[in-house]
Structures are given as structure tokens and as C-alpha cells.
Backbone and ligand atoms as CSV (ligand in chain L), in Angstrom:
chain,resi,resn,atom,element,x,y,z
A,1,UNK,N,N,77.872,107.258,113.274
A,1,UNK,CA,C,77.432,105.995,113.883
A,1,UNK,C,C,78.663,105.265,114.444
A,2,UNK,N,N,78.663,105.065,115.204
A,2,UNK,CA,C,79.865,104.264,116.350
A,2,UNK,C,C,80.149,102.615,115.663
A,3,UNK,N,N,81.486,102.329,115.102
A,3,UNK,CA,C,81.203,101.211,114.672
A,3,UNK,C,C,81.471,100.554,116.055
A,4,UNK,N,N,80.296,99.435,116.314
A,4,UNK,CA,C,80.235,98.470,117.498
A,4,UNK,C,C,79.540,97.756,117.213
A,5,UNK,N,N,79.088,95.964,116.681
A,5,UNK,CA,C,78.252,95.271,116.934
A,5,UNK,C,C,77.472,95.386,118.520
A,6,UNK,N,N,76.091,94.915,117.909
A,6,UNK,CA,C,75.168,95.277,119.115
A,6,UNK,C,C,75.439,93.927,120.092
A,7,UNK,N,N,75.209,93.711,121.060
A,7,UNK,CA,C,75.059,92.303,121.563
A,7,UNK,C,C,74.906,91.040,120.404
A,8,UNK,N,N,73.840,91.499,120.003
A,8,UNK,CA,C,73.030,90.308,119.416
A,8,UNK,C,C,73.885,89.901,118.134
A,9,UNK,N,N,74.583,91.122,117.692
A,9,UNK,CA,C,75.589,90.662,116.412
A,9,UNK,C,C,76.995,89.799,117.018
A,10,UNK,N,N,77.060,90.682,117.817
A,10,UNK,CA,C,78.309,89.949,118.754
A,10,UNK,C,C,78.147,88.440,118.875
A,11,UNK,N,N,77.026,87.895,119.043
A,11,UNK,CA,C,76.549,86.713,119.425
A,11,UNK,C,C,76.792,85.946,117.967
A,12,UNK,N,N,76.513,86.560,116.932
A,12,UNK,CA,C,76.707,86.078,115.796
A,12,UNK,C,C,77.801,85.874,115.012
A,13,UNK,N,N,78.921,86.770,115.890
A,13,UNK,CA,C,80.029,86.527,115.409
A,13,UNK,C,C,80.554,85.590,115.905
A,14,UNK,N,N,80.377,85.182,116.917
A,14,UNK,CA,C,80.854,84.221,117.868
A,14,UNK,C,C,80.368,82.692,117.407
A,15,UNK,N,N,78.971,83.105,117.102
A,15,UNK,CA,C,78.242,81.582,116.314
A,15,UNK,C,C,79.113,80.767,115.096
A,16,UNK,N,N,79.593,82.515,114.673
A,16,UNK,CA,C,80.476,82.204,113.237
A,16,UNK,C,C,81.548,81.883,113.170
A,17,UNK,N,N,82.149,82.113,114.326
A,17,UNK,CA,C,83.767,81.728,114.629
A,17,UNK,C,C,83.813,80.344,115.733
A,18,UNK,N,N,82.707,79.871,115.792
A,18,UNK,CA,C,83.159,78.627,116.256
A,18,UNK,C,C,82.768,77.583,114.926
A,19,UNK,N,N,82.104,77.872,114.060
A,19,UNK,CA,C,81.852,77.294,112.907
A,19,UNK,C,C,83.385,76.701,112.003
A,20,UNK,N,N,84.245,76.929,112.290
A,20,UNK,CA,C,85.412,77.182,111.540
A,20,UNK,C,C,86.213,76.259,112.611
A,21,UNK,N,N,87.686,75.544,112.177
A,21,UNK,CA,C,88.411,74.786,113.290
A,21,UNK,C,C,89.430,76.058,113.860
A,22,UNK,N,N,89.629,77.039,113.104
A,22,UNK,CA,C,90.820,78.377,113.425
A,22,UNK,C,C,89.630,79.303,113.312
A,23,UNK,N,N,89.135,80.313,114.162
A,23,UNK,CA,C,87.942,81.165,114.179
A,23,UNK,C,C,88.490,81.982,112.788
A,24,UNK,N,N,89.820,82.170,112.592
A,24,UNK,CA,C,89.812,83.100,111.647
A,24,UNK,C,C,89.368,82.982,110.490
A,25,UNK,N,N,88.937,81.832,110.204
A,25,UNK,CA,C,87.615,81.044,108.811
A,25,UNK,C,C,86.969,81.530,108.740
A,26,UNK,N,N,86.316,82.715,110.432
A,26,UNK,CA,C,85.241,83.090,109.702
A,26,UNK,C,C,85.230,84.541,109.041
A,27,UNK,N,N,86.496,85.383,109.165
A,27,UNK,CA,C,86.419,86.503,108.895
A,27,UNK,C,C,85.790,86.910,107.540
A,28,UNK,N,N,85.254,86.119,106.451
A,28,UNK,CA,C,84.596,86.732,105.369
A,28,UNK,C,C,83.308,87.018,105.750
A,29,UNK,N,N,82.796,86.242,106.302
A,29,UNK,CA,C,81.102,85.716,106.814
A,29,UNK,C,C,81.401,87.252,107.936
A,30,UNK,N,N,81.998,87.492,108.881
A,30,UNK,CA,C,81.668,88.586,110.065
A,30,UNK,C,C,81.792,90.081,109.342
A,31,UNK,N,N,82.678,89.988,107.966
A,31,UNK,CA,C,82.922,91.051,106.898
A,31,UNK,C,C,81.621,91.076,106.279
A,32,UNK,N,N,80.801,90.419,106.031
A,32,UNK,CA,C,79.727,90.044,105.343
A,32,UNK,C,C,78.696,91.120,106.423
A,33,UNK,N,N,78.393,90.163,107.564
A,33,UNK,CA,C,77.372,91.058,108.380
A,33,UNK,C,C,77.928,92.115,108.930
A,34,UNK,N,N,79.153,92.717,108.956
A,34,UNK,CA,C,79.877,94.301,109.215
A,34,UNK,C,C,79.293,95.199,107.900
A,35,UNK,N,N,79.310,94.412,106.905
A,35,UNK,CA,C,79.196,95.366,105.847
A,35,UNK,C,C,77.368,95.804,106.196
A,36,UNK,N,N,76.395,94.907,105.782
A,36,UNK,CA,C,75.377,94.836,106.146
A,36,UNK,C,C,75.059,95.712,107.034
A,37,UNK,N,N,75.909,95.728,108.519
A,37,UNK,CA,C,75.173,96.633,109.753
A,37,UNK,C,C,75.631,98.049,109.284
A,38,UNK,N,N,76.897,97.974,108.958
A,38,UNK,CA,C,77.533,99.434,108.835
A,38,UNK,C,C,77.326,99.895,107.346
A,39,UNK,N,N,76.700,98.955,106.108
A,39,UNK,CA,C,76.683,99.891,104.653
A,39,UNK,C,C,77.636,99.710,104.063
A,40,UNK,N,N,79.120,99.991,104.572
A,40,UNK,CA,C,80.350,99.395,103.875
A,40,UNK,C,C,81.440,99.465,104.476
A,41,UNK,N,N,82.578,98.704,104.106
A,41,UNK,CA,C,83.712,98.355,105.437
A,41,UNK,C,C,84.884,99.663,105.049
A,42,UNK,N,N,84.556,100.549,106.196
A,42,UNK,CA,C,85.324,101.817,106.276
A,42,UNK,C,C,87.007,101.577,107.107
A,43,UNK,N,N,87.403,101.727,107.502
A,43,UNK,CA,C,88.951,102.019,108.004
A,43,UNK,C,C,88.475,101.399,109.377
A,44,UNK,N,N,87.418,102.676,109.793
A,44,UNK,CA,C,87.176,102.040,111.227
A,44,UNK,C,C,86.704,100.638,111.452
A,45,UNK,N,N,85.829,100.068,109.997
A,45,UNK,CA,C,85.423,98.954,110.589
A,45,UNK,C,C,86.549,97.791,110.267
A,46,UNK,N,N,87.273,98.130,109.409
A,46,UNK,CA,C,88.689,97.399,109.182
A,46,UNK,C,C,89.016,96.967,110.703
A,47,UNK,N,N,89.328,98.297,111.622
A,47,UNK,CA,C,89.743,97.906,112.604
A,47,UNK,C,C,89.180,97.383,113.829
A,48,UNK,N,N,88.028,97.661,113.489
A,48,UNK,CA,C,86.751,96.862,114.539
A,48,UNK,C,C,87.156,95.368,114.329
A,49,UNK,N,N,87.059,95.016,113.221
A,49,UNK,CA,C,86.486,93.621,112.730
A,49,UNK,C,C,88.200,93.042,113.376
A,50,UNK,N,N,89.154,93.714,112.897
A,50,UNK,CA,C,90.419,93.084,113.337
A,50,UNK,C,C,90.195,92.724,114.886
A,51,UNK,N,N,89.913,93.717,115.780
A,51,UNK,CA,C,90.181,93.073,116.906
A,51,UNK,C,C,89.415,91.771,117.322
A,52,UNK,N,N,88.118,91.743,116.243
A,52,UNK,CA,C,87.671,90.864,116.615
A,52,UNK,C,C,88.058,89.192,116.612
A,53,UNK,N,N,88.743,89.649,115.567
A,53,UNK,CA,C,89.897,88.369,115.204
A,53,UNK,C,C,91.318,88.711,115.935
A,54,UNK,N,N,91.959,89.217,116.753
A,54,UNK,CA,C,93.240,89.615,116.943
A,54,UNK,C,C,93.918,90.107,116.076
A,55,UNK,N,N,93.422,90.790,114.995
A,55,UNK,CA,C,94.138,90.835,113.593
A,55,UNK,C,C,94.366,91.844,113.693
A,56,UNK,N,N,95.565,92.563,112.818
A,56,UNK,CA,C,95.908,93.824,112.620
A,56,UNK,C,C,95.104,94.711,111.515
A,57,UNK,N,N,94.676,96.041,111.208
A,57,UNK,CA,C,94.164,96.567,110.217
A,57,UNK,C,C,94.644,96.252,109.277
A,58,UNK,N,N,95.746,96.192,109.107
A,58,UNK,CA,C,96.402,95.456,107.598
A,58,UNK,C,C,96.141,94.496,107.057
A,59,UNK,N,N,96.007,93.284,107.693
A,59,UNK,CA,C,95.466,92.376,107.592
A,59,UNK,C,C,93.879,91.960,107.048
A,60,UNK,N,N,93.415,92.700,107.875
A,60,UNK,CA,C,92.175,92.628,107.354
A,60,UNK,C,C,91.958,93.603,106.012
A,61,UNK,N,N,92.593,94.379,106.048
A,61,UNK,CA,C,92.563,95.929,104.756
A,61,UNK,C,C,93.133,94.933,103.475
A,62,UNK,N,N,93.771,93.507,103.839
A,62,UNK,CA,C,94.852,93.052,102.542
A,62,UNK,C,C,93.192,91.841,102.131
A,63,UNK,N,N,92.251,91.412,103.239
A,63,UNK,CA,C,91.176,90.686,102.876
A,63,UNK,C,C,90.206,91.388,101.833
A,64,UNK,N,N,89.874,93.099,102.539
A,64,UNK,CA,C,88.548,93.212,102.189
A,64,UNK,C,C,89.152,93.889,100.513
A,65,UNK,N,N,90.701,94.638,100.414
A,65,UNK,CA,C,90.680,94.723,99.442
A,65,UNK,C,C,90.522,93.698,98.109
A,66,UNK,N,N,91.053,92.716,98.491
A,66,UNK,CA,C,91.209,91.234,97.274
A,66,UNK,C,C,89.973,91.370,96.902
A,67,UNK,N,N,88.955,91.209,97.555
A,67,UNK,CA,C,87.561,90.625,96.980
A,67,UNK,C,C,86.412,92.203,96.683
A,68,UNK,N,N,86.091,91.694,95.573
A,68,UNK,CA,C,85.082,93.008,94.825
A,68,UNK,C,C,83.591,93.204,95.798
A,69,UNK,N,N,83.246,91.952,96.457
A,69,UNK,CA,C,82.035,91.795,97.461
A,69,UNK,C,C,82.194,92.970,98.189
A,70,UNK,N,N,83.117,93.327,98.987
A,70,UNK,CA,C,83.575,94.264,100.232
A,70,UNK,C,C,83.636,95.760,99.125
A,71,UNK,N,N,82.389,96.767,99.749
A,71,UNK,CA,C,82.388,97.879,99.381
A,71,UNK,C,C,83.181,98.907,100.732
A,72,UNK,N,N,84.115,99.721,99.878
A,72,UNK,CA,C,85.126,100.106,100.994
A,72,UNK,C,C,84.493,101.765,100.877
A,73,UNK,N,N,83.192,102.597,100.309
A,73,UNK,CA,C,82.739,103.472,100.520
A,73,UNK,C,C,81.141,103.289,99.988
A,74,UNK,N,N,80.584,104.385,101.008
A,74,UNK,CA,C,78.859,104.253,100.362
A,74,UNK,C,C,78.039,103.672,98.968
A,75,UNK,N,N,77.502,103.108,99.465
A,75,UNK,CA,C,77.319,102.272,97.871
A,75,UNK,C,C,75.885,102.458,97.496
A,76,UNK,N,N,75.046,102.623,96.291
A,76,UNK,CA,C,73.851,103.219,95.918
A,76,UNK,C,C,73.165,101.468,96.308
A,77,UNK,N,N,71.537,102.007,96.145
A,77,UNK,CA,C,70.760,101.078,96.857
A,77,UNK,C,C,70.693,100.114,96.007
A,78,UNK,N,N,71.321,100.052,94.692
A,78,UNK,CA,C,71.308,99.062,93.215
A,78,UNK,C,C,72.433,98.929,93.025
A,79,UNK,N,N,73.453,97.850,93.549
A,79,UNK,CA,C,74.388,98.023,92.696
A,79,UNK,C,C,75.025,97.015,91.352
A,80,UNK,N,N,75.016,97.244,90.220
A,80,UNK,CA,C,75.396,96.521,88.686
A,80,UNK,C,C,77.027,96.454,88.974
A,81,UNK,N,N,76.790,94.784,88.688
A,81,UNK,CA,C,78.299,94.735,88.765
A,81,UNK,C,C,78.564,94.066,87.265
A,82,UNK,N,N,79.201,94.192,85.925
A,82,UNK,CA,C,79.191,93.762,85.031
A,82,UNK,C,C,80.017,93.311,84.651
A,83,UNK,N,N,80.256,91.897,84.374
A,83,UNK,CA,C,81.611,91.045,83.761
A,83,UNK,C,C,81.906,91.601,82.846
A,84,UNK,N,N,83.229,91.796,82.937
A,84,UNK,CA,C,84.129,92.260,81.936
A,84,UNK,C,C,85.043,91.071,81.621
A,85,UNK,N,N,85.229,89.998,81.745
A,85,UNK,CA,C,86.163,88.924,81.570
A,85,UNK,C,C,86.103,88.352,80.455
A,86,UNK,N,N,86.951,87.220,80.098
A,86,UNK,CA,C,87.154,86.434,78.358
A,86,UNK,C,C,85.380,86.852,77.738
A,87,UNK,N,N,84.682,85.607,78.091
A,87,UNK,CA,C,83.404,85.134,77.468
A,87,UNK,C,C,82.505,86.198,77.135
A,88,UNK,N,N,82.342,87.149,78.402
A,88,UNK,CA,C,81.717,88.699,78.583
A,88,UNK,C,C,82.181,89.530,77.083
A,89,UNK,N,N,83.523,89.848,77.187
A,89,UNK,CA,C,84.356,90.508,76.868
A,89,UNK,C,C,83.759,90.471,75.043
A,90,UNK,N,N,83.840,88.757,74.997
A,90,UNK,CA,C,84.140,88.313,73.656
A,90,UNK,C,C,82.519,88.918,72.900
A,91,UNK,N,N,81.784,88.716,73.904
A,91,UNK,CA,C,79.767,88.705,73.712
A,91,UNK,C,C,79.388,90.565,73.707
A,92,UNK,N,N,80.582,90.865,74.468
A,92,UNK,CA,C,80.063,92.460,73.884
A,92,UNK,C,C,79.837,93.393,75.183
A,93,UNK,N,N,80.294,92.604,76.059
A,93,UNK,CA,C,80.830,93.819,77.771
A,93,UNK,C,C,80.559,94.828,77.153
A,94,UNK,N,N,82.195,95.248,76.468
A,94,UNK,CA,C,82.356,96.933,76.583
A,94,UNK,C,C,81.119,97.673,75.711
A,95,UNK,N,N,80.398,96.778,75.068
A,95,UNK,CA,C,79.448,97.775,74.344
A,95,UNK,C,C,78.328,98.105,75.660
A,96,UNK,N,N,77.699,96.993,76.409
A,96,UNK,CA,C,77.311,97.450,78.169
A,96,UNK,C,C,77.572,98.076,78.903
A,97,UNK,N,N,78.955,98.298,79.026
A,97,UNK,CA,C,79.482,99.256,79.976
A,97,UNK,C,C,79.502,100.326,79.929
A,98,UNK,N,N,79.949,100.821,78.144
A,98,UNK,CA,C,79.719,102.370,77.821
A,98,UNK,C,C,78.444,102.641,77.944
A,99,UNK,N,N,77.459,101.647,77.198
A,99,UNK,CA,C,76.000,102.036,77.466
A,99,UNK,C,C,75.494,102.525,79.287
A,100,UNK,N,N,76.250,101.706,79.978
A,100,UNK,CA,C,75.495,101.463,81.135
A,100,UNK,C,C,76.054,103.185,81.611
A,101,UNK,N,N,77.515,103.625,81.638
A,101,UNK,CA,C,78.451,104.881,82.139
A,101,UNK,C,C,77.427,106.011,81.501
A,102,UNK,N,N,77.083,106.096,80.006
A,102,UNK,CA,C,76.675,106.827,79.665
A,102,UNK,C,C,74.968,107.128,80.034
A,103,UNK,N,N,74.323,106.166,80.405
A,103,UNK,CA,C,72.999,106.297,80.405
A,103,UNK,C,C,72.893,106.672,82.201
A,104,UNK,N,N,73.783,106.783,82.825
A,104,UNK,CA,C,73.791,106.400,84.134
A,104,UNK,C,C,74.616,107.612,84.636
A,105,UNK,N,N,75.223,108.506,83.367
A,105,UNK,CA,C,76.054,109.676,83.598
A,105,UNK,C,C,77.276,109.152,84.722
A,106,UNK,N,N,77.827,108.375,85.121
A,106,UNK,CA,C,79.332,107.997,86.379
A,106,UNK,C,C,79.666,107.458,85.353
A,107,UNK,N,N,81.279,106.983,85.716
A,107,UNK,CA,C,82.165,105.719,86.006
A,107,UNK,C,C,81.851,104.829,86.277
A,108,UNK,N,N,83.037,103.885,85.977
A,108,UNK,CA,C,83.176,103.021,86.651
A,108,UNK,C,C,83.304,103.126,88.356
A,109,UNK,N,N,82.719,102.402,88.808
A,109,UNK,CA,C,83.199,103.001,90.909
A,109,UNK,C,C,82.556,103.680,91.347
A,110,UNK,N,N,81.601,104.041,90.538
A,110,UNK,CA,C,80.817,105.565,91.204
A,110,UNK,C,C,79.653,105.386,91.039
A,111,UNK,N,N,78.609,106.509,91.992
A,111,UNK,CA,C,77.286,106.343,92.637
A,111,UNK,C,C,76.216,107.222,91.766
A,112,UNK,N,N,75.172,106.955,91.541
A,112,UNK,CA,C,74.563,108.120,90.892
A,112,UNK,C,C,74.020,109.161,91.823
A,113,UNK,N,N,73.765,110.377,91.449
A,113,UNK,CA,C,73.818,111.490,92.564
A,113,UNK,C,C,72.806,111.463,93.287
A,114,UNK,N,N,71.958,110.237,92.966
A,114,UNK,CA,C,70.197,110.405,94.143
A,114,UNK,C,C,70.964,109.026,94.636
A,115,UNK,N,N,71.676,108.586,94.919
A,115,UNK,CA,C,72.231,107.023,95.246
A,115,UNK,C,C,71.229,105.982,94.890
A,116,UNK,N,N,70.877,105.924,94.050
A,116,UNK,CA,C,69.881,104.716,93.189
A,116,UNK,C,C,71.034,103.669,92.718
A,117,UNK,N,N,72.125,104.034,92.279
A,117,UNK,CA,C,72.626,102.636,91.240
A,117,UNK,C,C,74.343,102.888,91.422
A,118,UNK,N,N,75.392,102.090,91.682
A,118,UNK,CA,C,76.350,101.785,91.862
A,118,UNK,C,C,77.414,100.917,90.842
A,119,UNK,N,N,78.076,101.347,89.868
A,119,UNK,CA,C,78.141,100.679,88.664
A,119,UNK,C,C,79.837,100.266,88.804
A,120,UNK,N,N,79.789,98.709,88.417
A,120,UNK,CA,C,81.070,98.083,88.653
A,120,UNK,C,C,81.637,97.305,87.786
A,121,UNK,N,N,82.733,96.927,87.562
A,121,UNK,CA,C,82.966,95.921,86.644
A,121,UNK,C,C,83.571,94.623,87.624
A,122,UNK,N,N,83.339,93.535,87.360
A,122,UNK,CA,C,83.810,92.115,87.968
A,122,UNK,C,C,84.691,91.439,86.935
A,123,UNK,N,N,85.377,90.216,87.727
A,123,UNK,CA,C,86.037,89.147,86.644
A,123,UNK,C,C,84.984,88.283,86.392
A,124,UNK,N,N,85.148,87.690,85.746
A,124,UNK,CA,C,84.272,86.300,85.779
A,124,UNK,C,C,83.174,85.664,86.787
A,125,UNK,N,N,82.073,85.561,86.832
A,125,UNK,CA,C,81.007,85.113,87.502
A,125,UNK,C,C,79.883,83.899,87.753
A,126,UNK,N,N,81.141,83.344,86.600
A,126,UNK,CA,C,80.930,81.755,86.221
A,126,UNK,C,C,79.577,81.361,85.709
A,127,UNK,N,N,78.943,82.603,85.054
A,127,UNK,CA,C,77.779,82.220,84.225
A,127,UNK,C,C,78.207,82.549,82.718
A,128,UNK,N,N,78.953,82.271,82.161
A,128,UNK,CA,C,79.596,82.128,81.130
A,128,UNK,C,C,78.848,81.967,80.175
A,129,UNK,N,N,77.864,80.831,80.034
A,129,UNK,CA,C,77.262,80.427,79.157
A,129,UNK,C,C,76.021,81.650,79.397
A,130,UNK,N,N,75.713,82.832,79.930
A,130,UNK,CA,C,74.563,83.488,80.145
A,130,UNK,C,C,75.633,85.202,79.083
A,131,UNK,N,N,76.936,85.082,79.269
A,131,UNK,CA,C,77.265,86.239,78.708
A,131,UNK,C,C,76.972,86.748,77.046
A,132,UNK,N,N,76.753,88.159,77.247
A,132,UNK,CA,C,77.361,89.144,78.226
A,132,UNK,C,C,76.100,88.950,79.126
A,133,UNK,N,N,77.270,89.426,81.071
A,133,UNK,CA,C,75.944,89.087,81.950
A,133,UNK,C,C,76.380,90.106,82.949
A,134,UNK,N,N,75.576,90.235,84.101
A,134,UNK,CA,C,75.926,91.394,84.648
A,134,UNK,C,C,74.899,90.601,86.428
A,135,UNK,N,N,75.649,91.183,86.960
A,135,UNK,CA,C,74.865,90.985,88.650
A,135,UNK,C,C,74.446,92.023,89.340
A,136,UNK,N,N,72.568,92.098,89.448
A,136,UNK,CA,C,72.199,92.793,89.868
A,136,UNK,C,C,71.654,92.796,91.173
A,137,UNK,N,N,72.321,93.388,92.454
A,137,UNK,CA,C,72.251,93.164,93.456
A,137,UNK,C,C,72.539,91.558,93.729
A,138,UNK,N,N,71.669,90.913,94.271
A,138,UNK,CA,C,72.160,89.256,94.322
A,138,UNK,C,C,71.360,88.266,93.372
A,139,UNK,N,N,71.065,89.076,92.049
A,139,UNK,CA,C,70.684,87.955,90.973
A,139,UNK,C,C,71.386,88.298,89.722
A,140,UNK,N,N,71.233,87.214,88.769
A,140,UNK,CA,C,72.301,87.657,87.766
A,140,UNK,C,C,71.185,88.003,86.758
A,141,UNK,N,N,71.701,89.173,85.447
A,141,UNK,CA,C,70.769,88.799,84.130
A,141,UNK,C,C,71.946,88.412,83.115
A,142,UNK,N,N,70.975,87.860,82.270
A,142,UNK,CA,C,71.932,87.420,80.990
A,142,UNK,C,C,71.499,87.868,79.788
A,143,UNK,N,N,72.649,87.405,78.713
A,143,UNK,CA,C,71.754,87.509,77.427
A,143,UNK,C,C,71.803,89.133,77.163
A,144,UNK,N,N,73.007,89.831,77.845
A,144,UNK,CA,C,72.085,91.298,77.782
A,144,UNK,C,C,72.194,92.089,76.445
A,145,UNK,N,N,71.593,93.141,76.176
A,145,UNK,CA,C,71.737,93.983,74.869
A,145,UNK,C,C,71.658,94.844,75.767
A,146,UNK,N,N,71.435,96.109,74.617
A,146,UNK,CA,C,71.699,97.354,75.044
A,146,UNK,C,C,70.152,97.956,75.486
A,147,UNK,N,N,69.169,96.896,74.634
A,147,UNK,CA,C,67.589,97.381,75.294
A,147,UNK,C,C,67.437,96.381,76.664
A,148,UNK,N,N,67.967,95.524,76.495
A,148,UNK,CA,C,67.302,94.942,77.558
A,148,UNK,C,C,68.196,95.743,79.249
A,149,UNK,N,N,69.797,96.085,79.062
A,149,UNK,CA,C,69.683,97.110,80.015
A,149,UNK,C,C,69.227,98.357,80.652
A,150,UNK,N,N,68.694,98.545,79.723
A,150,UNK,CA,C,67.953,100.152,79.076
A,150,UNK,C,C,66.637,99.302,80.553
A,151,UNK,N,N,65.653,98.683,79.931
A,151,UNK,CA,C,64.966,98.426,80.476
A,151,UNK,C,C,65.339,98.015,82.277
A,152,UNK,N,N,66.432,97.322,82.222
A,152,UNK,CA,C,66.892,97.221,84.147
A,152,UNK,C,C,67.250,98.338,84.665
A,153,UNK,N,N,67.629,98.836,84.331
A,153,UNK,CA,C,67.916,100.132,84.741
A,153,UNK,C,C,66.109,101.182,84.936
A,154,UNK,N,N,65.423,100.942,84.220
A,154,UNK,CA,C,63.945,101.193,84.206
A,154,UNK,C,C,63.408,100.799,85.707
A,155,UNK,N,N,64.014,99.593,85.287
A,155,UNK,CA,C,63.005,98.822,87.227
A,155,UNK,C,C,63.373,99.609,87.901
A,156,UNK,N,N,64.654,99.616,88.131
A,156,UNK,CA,C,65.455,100.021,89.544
A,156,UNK,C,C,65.225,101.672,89.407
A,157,UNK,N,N,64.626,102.200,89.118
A,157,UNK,CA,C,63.906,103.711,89.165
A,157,UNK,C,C,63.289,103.786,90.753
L,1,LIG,S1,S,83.333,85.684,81.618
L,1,LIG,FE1,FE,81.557,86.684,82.296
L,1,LIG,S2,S,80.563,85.184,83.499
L,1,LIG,FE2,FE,82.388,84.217,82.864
């Protein structure tokens, strides 16, 4: 697939970069709908998105790496991202995580082999008072045990 916004995205980038007083404000938001059109921000779209800002690949490669949002290869149609930070940590993360690696057969970083589920660890997610908690796709759960992941992992079948 040719990375190129279509017209109509083009238009949107443009919507997005006048939103900002330096257009380059908007480069998270145009990373946002790059990821979206293209699935995840590859090398090429590193360098797409740069010109769109005048930016160099580096530049943009030093953005999308910082932030855990920006998937830099194919990502399953579910992806669990699970705090691992203080509060998490303290409530019983790592007993989630092994559960989640083992029931899910991957790693950390990695896809399951029908691409159903994408398993990650995050810092902090500022639901603190919900840990141990975990973000599934764009909602959070809390409170978790080891049945009640058992069971999310059920849905997303
Ligand atoms: S430490 Fe997990 S949400 Fe804050």
C-alpha cells in the first residue's frame, strides 16, 4: 500500500495544522490519523509524515518512539496494554502479566498468531485508584484478578 494521504486526509491535516500557532503542534494528532489510515507508523510513514511537517525522519522517529500510543509494527485487532507502574505494581501487575503472556502464549510486544490480541506493558495511566488496571483498546478495566482477565480475554475471542 503506497503510504500517501488521500485528498480528503490531506485536508485534515491541514485542518490540524492550522489548529496550532507553529503547525508543528499538530504532529501527534496527523501521527494519530497516519496510524489509523496505514495500521501503524512504519519508516515509510515516519517519512511521509516528516515531509509533511518539513521534518526530518529522525525527528519524527525521536516523536513516535517516546510515546507507547505509536505502534511502529502490525498490531492485533485487541490490543492490552497493562500498567506496570508504582500503584499497579504494588496491587499485583506482575501476577497479570504472567497470567496474561502465559494464557495468550507471546511476550511482551508481540501478536497472537490469528492477530486477535497485542499484549503491552505501559507506565502509569492515571487510574491509580482502579489498580491493578489495564487498557483495553480505548477503555480501561480495573480491579483486575486473574479471573476477571481470564474472562476479557473471553470477549475479545
Ligand atoms: S500506576 Fe497503574 S494506573 Fe497509575
Amino acid at each position: 500500500m503506497p503510504v500517501e494521504f488521500t485528498r480528503e486526509q490531506l485536508g485534515e491535516v491541514t485542518r490540524l495544522q492550522r489548529l496550532y500557532p507553529d503547525r508543528g503542534g499538530a504532529l501527534l494528532p496527523v501521527l494519530h490519523l497516519a496510524q489509523e489510515v496505514f495500521g501503524y507508523i512504519s519508516e515509510d510513514v515516519e517519512k511521509y509524515v516528516g515531509t509533511l511537517f518539513d521534518l526530518g525522519p529522525a525527528h519524527v522517529h525521536e516523536v513516535v518512539t517516546f510515546y507507547t500510543m505509536y505502534f511502529r509494527r502490525p498490531r492485533g485487532r485487541h490490543v492490552l496494554s497493562v500498567c506496570h507502574n508504582l500503584s499497579c505494581h504494588l496491587m499485583g501487575a506482575q501476577e497479570i502479566i504472567a497470567h496474561l503472556t502465559s494464557r495468550l502464549g507471546i511476550e511482551l510486544g508481540e501478536t497472537t498468531d490469528d492477530g486477535r490480541i497485542t499484549l503491552l506493558t505501559v507506565e502509569c495511566l492515571c487510574a491509580c485508584e482502579m489498580a491493578p488496571m489495564l487498557q483495553v483498546d480505548d477503555r480501561y478495566e480495573g480491579h483486575l484478578t486473574v479471573e476477571k482477565v481470564e474472562r476479557l480475554v473471553d470477549r475479545l475471542a
